[in-house]
C-alpha positions as CSV (number, residue, x, y, z in Angstrom):
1,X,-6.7,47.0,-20.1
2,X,-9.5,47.5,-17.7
3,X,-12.3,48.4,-20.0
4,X,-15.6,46.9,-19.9
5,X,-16.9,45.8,-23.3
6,X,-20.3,43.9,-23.7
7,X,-20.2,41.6,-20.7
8,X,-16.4,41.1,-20.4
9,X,-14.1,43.0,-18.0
10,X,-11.2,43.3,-19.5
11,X,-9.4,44.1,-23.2
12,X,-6.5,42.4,-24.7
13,X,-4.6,41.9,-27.5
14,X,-3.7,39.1,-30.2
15,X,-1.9,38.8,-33.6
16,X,-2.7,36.3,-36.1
17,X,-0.8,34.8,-39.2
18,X,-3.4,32.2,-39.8
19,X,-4.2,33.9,-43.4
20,X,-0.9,35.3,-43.7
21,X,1.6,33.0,-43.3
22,X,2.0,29.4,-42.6
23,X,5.5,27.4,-42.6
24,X,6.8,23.9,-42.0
25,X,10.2,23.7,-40.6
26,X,12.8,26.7,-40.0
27,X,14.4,29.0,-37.6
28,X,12.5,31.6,-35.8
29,X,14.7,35.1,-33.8
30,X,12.6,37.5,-31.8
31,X,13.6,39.9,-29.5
32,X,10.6,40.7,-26.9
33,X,9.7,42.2,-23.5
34,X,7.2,40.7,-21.7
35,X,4.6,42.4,-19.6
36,X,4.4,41.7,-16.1
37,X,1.2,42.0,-13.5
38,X,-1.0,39.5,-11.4
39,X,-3.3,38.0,-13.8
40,X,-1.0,38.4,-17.0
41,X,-0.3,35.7,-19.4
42,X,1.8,36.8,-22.5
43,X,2.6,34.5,-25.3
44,X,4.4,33.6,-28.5
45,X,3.2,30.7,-30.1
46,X,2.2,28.5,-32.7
47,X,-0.5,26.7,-33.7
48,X,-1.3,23.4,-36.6
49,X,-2.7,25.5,-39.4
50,X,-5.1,22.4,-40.2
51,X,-7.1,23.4,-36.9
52,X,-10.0,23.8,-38.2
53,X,-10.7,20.5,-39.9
54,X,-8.5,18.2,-37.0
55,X,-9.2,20.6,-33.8
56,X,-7.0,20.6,-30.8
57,X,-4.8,19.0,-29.9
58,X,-4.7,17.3,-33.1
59,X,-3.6,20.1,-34.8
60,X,-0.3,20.3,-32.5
61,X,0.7,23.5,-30.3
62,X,4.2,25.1,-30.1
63,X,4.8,27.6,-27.2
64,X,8.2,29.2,-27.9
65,X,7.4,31.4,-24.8
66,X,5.0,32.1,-22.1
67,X,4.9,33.9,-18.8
68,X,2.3,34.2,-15.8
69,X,1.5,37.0,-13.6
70,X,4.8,38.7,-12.2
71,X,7.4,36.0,-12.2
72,X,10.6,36.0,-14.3
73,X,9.7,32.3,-15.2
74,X,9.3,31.5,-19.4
75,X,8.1,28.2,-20.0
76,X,8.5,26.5,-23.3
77,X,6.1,23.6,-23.9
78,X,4.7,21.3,-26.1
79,X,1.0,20.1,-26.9
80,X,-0.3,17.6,-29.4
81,X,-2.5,14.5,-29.3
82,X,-1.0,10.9,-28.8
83,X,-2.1,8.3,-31.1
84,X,-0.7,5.6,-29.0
85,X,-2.5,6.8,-25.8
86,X,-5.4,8.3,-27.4
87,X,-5.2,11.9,-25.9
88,X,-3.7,15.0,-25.0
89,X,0.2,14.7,-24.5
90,X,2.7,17.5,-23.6
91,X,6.3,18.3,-22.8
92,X,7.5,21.2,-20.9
93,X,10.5,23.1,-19.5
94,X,10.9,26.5,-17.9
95,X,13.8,28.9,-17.6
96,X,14.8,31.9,-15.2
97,X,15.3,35.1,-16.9
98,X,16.5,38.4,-15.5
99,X,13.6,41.1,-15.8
100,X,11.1,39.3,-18.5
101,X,9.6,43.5,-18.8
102,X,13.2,43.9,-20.4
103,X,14.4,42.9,-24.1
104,X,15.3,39.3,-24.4
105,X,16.5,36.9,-27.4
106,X,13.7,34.2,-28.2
107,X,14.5,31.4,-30.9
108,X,13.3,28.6,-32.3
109,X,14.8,26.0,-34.3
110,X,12.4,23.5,-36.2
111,X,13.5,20.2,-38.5
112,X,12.6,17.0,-39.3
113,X,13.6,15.5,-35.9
114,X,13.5,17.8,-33.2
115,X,12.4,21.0,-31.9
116,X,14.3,23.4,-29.6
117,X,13.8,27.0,-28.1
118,X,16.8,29.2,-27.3
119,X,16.8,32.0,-24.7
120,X,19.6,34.5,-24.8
121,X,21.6,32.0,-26.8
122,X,21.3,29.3,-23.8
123,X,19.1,26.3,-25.2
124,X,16.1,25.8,-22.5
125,X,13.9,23.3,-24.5
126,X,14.8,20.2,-26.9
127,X,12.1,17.3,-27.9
128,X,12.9,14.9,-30.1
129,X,9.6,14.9,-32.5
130,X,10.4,11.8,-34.7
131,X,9.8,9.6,-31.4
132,X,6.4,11.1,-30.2
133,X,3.3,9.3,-31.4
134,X,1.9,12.0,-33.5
135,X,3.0,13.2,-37.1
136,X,1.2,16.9,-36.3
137,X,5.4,18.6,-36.2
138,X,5.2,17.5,-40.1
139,X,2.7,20.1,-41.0
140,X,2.0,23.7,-41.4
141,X,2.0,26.1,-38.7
142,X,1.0,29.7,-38.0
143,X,2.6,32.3,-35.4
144,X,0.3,33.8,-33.0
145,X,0.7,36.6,-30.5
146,X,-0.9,37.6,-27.4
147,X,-1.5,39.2,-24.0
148,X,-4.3,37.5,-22.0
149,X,-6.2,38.9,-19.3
150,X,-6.7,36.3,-16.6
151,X,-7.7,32.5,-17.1
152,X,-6.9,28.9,-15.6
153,X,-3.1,29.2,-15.5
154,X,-2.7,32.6,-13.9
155,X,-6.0,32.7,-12.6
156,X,-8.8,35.4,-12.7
157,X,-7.3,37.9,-9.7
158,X,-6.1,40.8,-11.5
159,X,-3.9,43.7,-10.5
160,X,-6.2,46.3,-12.2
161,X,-2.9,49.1,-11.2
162,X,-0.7,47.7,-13.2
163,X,-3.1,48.6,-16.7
164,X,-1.9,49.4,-19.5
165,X,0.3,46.5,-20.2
166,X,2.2,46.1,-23.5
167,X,4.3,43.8,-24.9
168,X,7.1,45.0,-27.3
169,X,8.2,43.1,-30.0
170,X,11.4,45.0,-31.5
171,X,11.5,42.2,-34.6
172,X,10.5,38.5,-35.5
173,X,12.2,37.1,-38.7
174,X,11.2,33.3,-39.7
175,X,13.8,31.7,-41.9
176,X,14.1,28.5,-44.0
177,X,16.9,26.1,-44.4
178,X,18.5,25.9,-48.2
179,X,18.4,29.6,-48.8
180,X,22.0,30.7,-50.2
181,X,22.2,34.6,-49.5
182,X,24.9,35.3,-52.1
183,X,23.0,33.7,-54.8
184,X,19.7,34.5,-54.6
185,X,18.0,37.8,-56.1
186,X,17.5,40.3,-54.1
187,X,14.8,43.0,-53.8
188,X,15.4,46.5,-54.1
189,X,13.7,47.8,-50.6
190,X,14.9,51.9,-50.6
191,X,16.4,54.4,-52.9
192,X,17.4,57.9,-52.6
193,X,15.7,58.6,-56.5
194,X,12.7,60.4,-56.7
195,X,12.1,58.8,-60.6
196,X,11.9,55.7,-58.7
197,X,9.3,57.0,-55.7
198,X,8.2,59.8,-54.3
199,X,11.1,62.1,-52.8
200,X,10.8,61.4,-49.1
201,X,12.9,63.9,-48.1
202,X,12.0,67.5,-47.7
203,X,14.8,69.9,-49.1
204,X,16.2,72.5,-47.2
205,X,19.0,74.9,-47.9
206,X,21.7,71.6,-46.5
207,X,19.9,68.9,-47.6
208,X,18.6,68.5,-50.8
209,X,18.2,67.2,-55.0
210,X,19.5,69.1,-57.4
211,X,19.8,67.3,-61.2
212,X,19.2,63.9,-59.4
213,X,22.0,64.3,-57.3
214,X,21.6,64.4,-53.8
215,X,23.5,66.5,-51.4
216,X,23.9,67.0,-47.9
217,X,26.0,70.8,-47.3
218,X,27.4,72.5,-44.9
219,X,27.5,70.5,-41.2
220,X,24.7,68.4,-41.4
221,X,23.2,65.5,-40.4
222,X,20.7,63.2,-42.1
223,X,19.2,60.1,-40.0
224,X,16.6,57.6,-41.9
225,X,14.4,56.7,-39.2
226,X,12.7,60.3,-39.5
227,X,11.8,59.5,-43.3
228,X,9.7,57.5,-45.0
229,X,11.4,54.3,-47.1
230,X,13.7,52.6,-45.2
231,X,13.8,53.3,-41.3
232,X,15.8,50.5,-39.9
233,X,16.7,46.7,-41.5
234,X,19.2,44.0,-40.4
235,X,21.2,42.2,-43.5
236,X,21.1,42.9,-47.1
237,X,23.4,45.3,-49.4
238,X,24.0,49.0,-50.6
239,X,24.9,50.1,-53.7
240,X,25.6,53.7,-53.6
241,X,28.0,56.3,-55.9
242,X,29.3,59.1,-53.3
243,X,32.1,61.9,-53.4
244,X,33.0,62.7,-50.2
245,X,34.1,66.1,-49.3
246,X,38.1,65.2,-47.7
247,X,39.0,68.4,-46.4
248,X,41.4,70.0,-43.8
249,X,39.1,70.5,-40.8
250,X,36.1,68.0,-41.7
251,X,35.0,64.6,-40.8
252,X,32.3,62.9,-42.9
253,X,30.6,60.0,-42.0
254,X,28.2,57.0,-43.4
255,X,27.2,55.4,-41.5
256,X,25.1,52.5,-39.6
257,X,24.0,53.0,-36.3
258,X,22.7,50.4,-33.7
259,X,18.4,50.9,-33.6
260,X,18.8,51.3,-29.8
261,X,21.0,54.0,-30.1
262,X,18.6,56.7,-31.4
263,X,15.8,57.7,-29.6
264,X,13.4,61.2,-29.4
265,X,13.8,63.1,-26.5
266,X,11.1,65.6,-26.5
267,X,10.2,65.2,-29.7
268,X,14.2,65.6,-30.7
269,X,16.0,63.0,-32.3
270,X,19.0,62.2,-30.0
271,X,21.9,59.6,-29.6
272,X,22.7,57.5,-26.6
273,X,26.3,57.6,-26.7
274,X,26.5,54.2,-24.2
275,X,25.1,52.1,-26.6
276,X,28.0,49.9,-28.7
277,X,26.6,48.8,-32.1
278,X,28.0,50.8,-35.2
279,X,29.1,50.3,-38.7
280,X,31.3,52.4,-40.7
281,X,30.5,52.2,-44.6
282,X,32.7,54.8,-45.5
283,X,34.6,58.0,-43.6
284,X,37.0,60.7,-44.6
285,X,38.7,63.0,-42.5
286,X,41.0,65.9,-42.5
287,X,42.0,66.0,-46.3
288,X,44.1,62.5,-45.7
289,X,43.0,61.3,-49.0
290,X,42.2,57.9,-47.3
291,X,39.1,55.6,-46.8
292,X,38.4,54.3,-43.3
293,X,36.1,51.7,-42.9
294,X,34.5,49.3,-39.7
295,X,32.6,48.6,-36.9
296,X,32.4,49.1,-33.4
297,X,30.3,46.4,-30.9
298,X,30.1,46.1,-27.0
299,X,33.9,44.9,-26.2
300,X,35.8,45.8,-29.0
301,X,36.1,47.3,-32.8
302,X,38.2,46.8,-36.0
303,X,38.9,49.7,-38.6
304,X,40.7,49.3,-41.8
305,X,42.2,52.3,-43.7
306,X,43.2,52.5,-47.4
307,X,44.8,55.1,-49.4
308,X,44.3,53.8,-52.8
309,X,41.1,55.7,-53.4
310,X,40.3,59.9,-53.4
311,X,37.1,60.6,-51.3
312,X,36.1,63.7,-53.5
313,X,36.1,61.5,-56.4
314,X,33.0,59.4,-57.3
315,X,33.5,56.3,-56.1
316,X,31.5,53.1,-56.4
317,X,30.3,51.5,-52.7
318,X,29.1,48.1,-52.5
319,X,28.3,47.0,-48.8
320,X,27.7,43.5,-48.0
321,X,26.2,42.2,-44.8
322,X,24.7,38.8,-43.9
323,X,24.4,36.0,-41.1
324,X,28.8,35.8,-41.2
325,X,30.4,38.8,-42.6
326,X,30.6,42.3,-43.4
327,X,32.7,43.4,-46.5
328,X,32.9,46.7,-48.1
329,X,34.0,47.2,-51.7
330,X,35.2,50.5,-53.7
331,X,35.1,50.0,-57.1
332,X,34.8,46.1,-57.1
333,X,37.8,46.3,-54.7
334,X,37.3,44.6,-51.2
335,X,38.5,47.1,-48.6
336,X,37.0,45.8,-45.6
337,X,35.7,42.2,-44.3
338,X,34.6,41.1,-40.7
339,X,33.8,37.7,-39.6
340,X,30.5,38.4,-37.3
341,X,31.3,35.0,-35.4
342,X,30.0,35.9,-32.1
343,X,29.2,39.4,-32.6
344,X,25.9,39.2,-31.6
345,X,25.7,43.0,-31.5
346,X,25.4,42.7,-35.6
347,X,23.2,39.7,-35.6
348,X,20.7,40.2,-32.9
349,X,20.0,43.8,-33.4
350,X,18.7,46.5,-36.5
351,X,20.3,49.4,-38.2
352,X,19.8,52.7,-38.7
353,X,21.5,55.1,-41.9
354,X,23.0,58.0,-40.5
355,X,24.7,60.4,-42.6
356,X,26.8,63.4,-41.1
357,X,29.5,66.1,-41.9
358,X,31.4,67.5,-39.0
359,X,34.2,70.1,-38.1
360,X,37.4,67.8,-36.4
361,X,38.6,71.8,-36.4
362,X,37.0,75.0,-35.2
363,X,39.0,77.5,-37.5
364,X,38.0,75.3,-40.6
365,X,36.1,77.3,-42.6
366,X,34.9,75.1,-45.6
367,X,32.0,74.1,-46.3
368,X,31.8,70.3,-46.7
369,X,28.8,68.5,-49.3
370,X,28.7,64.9,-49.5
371,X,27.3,64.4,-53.3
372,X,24.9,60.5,-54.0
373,X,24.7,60.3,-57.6
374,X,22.8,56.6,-56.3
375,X,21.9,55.2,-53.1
376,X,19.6,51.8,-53.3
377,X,19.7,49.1,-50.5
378,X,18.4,45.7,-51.2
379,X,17.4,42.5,-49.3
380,X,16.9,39.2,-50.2
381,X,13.0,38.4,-49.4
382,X,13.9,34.7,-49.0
383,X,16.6,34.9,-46.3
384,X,13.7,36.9,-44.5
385,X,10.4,34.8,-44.8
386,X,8.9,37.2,-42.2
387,X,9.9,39.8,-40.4
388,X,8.0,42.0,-37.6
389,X,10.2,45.0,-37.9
390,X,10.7,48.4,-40.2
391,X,12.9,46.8,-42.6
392,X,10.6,46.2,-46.3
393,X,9.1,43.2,-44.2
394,X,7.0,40.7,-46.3
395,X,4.1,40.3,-44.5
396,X,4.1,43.5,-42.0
397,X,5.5,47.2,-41.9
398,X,5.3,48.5,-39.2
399,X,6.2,52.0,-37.0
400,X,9.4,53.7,-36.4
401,X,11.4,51.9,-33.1
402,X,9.2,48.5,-32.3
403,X,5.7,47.1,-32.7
404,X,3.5,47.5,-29.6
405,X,0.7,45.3,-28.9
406,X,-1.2,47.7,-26.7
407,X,-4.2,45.7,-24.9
408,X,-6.8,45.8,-27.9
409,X,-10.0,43.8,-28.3
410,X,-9.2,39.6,-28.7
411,X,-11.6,39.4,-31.7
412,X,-9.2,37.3,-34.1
C-alpha cells in the first residue's frame, strides 16, 4: 500500500508461525492467488526455527513459492549454508503458471531425503537433501507469509496504480506422516445443541429449537457459512439423527456444497450454479420412501438410492470423509462409498452445510419440516496439524470465504 509511515514509503504485510508452530518433515496443500504489480514480491516460505542462535543461512530457507513484479513466473528455491564450501549455497527452479492473480494449488512434500514443491499437481522442484553438505533440512521450521514492497530482486520501481494489492490464501493445512485417520480420536468442532454452546442460530417462525429438537419448516433453506460454529471444513465426520419429511410434492436436501459455490451478492447469499463440487448426505423426494445419496464434481457424479430405510423416521447418519473415500451410513448400514482417486474437486477444495426443503410440485400443499434430534461434526486435529481456513483450525480461525493479507505494517 502506498502509505507513508515514519520514513518508509510503503506498507506491507507478513504472517509469522515462529511462536506458533514449528514442524520437521510433512506435507504442506495451499491454495493461493498471488498479487501482481511492478515492484511486487509475494511469498510462501519457510524458515530454520533455530535462526536466532545459527543466523542465515545456517538456519536453512525453503521457498515453496515466490513471484516478482507482473510475471506469471513462481520460482521454488533453496537456501542454506555449505559446510564443504564454507558459504551460502542454493538450488532453484521456476515454473509458468496461467494468471498467478488467480487460485492455484501449492504443495510441498518434506522427508528424510528429499524435498519437492508441486504446482497444480505437476512437480516443478525436487532436491535430494541427504546429498547437500548441510544437516539444516533435519530441523525445525516455521511457515512465513508475505507481500513485499520493492527490494533487490524486483527492484525498488513501483507501480503505485496498482495499490491495494492482496494476496488470498483460501487454506493451508500442514500434515505429518504416520497419522491413521480411522483410528485416531477425533475432536468434536460444531454441534447444533445449545446445552453444548450458545445457540448460534436465530429462530424464526421456519427455522428454529423447540425441546432440543431442531427444525427447519415450511420451504426453507439454512446455509452455515452465515452462522457462527462451523462455516466451511474439508475432511472429518457427521453424526446426526434426522427425519426427513418424504412427501408427494417435496424435495429435501443435506447437503455439502463446494465453498466457491456460494457467494453474497449485494449483501444476499447466492449460489453459482457453474460451479461442480457437491455432496449429497442424504435426500428424499416425492414420498418414494427411498434414500439418495452422492456427489457431483466437474466431469461427472455417482448417486446411490436405497429403499430399505423410511425418511420420516428417525434415522441414524454417520458421514465419513477423508484423503480416499466418502461413505455414508444409516443406522450402522453403509449406503454409499466413493473412491476420491482423482477427484480433486473433494480434495483440493472446502465445504459448506446447506440444508433445504423444496416443492418438485406447484399444487403440493404440505408443509415439509426436517426434524435433528443431533447434529455434531468432528475432525481429527492430527490429520490437520495446521490449517489457514474456517474449519476449527488449530492454530488460526479465520473469516467467512478466505484469509486476506491486505498490505499491513511488516512489524513481525
Amino acid at each position: 500500500m502506498k502509505e507513508k509511515i515514519l520514513n518508509n514509503e510503503y506498507t506491507s504485510a507478513r504472517i509469522i508461525t515462529k511462536t506458533a508452530f514449528k514442524f520437521t518433515y510433512g506435507y504442506i496443500k495451499s491454495r493461493i492467488k498471488l498479487p501482481k504489480g511492478k515492484g511486487i514480491w509475494p511469498a510462501f516460505w519457510m524458515l530454520g526455527s533455530n535462526i536466532d542462535e545459527v543466523s542465515w543461512p545456517k538456519c536453512g530457507e525453503i521457498d515453496i513459492i515466490e513471484a516478482i513484479n507482473d510475471d506469471d513466473v513462481i520460482y521454488n528455491t533453496l537456501h542454506w549454508f555449505d559446510d564443504g564450501t564454507q558459504g551460502h549455497a542454493e538450488y532453484g527452479k521456476n515454473y509458468n503458471v496461467v494468471n498467478r492473480d488467480d487460485f492455484h494449488i501449492y504443495e510441498l512434500l518434506w522427508d528424510e531425503s528429499s524435498i519437492a514443491v508441486y504446482i497444480d499437481n505437476v512437480q516443478t522442484y525436487i532436491i535430494d537433501i541427504a546429498n547437500i553438505a548441510t544437516n539444516a533440512f533435519t530441523k525445525e521450521f516455521f511457515l512465513i507469509l508475505n507481500v513485499a514492497v520493492g527490494g533487490n530482486w524486483p527492484g525498488f520501481d513501483i507501480d503505485d496504480t496498482k495499490f491495494p494489492l492482496e494476496m488470498v490464501v483460501d487454506y493451508i493445512e500442514v500434515y505429518q506422516k504416520n497419522q491413521n485417520y480411522k483410528h485416531t480420536p477425533k475432536s468434536l468442532i460444531f454441534e447444533l445443541a445449545p446445552q453444548i454452546k450458545p445457540w448460534s442460530i436465530e429462530n424464526t417462525d421456519n427455522i428454529f429449537l423447540k425441546d432440543d429438537i431442531f427444525h427447519l419448516k415450511d420451504f426453507s433453506s439454512f446455509w452455515l457459512p452465515n452462522t457462527q460454529g462451523l462455516p466451511c471444513f474439508k475432511y472429518g465426520q457427521i453424526k446426526m439423527t434426522v427425519s426427513l419429511p418424504d412427501k408427494q410434492g417435496i424435495s429435501t436436501k443435506i447437503y455439502l456444497f463446494k465453498r466457491d459455490k456460494f457467494n453474497y451478492v449485494n449483501g444476499q447469499p447466492t449460489m453459482n450454479t457453474e460451479v461442480k463440487g457437491e455432496i449429497a448426505i442424504v435426500t428424499a423426494k416425492d414420498g418414494l420412501h427411498q434414500i439418495v445419496a452422492g456427489c457431483v464434481w466437474n466431469g461427472g457424479y455417482y448417486y446411490k438410492t436405497t429403499k430399505d430405510y423410511d425418511p420420516n423416521d428417525y434415522i441414524d447418519y454417520l458421514f465419513k470423509w477423508d484423503l480416499k473415500f466418502i461413505t455414508i451410513y444409516a443406522n450402522d448400514v453403509e449406503i454409499y462409498k466413493i473412491d476420491l482417486g482423482p477427484l480433486s474437486d473433494f480434495k483440493d477444495y472446502y465445504y459448506f452445510l446447506y440444508f433445504l426443503n423444496e416443492k418438485t410440485s406447484s399444487s403440493s400443499s404440505t408443509t415439509p419440516e426436517i426434524l435433528m434430534k443431533e447434529f455434531k461434526v468432528y475432525q481429527n486435529e492430527k490429520d490437520i496439524i495446521i490449517g489457514l481456513a474456517e474449519s476449527g483450525s488449530i492454530l488460526f480461525k479465520l473469516n467467512i470465504w478466505v484469509l486476506i493479507l491486505l498490505v499491513l505494517l511488516n512489524y513481525l
